[in-house]
N, C-alpha and C positions, 0 to 999 in steps of 0.2 A: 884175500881177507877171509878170515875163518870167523863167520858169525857164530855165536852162543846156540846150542841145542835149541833155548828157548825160543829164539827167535825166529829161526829156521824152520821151526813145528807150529809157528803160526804163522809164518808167512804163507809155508806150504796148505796153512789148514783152511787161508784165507783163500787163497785160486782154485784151490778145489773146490770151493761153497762158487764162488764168483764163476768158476769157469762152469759151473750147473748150470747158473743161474743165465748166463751168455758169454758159452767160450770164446767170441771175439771183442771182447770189449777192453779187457784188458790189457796192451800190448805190453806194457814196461812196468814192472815193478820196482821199486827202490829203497831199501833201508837206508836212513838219515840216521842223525843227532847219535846219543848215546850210543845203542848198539854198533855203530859205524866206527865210533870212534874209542870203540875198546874199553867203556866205561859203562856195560851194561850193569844193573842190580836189580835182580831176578827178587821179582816183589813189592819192586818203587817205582824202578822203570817203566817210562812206555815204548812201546815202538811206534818209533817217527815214521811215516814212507811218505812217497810220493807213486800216485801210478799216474798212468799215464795212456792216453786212448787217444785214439786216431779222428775224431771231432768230439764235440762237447756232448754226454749224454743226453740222450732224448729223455719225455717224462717218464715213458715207460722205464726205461733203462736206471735212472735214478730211484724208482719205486723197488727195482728188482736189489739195486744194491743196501736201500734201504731198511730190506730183508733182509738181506749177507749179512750185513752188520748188528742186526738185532739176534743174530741169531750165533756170533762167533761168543767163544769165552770171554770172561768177566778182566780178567788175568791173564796173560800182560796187555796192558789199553794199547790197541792197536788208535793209534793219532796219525791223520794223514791228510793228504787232497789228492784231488782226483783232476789231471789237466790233460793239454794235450801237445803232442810234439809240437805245432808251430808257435801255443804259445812262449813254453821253452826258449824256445829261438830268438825269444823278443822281451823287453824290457819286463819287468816281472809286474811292477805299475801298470801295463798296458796288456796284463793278462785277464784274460776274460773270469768274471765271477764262475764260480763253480761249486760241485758238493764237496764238503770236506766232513769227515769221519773225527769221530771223537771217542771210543767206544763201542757199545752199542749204539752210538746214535749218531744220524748222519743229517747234516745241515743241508740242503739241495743246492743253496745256490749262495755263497759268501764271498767276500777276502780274503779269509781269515787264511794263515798262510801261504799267501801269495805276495811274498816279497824278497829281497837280496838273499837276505839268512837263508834260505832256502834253495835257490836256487846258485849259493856260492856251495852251500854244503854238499848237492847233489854232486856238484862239479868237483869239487876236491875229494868227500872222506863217502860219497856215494856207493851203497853194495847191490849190485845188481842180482835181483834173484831174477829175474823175465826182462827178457831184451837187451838192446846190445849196451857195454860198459859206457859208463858216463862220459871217458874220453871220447868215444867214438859216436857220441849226441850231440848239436848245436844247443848250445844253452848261455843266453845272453848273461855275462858277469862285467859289469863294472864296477873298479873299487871304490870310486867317486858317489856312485851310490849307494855302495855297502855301507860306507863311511855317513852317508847323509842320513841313510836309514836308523842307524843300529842309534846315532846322535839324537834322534828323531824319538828313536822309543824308549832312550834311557831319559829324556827333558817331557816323556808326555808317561809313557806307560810308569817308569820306576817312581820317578817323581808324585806321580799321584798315590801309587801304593808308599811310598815312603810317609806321606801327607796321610793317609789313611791310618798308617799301622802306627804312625804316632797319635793317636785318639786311640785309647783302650777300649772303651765300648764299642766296637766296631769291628767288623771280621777278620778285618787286614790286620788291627789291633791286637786282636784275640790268637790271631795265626803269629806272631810275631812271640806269642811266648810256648809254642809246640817247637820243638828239634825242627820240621819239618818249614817253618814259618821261617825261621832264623836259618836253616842254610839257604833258603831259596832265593831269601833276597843277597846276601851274602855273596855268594856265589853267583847269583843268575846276572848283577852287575860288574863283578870282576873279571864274567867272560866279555861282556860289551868293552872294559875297557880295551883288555885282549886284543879284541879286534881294534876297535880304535888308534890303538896302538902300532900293532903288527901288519895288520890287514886280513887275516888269521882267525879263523874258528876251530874254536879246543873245547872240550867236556868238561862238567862241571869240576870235576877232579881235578885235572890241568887249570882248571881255573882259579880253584884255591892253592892253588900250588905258586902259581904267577903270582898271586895275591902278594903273597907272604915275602916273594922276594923284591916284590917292586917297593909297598908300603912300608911305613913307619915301624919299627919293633912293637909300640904300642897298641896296635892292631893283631898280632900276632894270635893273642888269648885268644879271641873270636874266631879269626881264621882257620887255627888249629878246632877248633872246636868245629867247626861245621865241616870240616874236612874228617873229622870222627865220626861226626851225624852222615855224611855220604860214605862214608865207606863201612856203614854200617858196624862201627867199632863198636863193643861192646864192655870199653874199659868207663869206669866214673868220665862222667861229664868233669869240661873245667869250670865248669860254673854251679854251685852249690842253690843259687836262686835261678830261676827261669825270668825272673822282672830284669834282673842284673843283665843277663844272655840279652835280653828282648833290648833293652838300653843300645848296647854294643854292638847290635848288630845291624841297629837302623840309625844309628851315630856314622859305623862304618858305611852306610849303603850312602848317605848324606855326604861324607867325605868324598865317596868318589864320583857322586855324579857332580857336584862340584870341582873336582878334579879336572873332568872332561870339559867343562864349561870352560876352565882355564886356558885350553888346547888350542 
């Protein structure tokens, strides 16, 4: 797998700062999501990892990466968590809280990213920059969970942004009439169905692509449109109103987590 220049010059720019900072703490590096799956956009994108260390950072050790990360570029968001081989190994619910990076800023001790999606992506479209390939790692995947998960965050997380971006006055609202508002929802639940579906994790791209050919023609305006807002097209919007766009795009997101509910 041949990652992006970009990706590769901050992966690389990130082990250099970290391996300063304590060359053993790091053992595994891993590029996820986007860049993995061939659907980078240098300027939108972030870079997803996961690393990986040999027990759970101490507080020193967390204080020292909490520097790394304040101190790496602004551009591309390096997004990640920090765990360790045996949790790996074991159900990703029964993995221990830890720091995860967002940026420059790094949370010491969450969840947040410690679930299926993660732990199915490492295992399947995983790029190993430090340590050995993802085949050759024990990384618990069940599909019985991926499936209870991904059902889990489309009835709690999409559903409540859907509930939100329908109330205008309101951020979710407000983001719902930017390009960036309207593919994300768009998009970020046609990959859930995706999976629900297939059992399968694909990039936002692949996802409005899947879109188009599962759903209704009627659906199509929207899809094609947010699949022009990701791929950074630069031809007229198909939509002359952004209220109009905003309507169709949380009509569409509404349709499919109802969809799912069907299943």
């Amino acid at each position: 797998m041949t990652l992006p220049a970009a990706v590769r010059d901050a992966a690389d720019a990130y082990l250099l700062a970290v391996d300063a900072a304590d060359p053993d703490l790091v053992e595994g590096l891993y590029v996820i999501g986007s860049a993995a799956l061939d659907d980078f956009r240098p300027g939108a994108s972030d870079i997803d990892f996961v690393a990986v260390t040999a027990a759970p950072p101490t507080d020193n050790q967390v204080t020292a990466l909490g520097r790394v990360h304040g101190q790496l570029p602004r551009r591309p968001v390096f997004d990640g968590i920090y765990t360790t081989w045996l949790d790996l190994a074991r159900d990703p619910g029964q993995a221990s809280p830890g720091p995860h990076a967002c940026g420059r800023r790094l949370h010491p001790r969450c969840d947040h990213g410690r679930h299926p999606v993660t732990w199915h992506s490492l295992t399947r479209h995983g790029a190993a920059i430090r340590g050995p390939k993802p085949a050759e790692i024990e990384i618990a995947t069940d599909p019985a969970e991926l499936a209870h998960w991904t059902r889990g965050n489309l009835d709690s997380y999409w559903r409540q942004w859907w509930q939100r971006g329908s109330r205008l006055p309101t951020p979710a609202g407000l983001a719902c009439l930017n390009s960036w508002g309207s593919a994300w929802c768009v998009l970020g639940v046609s990959r859930l169905h995706h999976t629900l579906t297939t059992g399968n994790i694909i990039s936002k791209t692949a996802a409005g692509e899947y879109a188009r050919v599962t759903f209704e023609p009627r659906w199509h305006r929207i899809i094609d449109e947010c699949l022009r807002i990701r791929r950074d097209d630069h031809r007229r919007s198909l939509y002359r109103n952004p209220f109009t766009r905003r309507t169709d795009a949380l009509a569409f997101t509404d349709m499919v987590i109802k969809d799912t509910d069907r299943d």
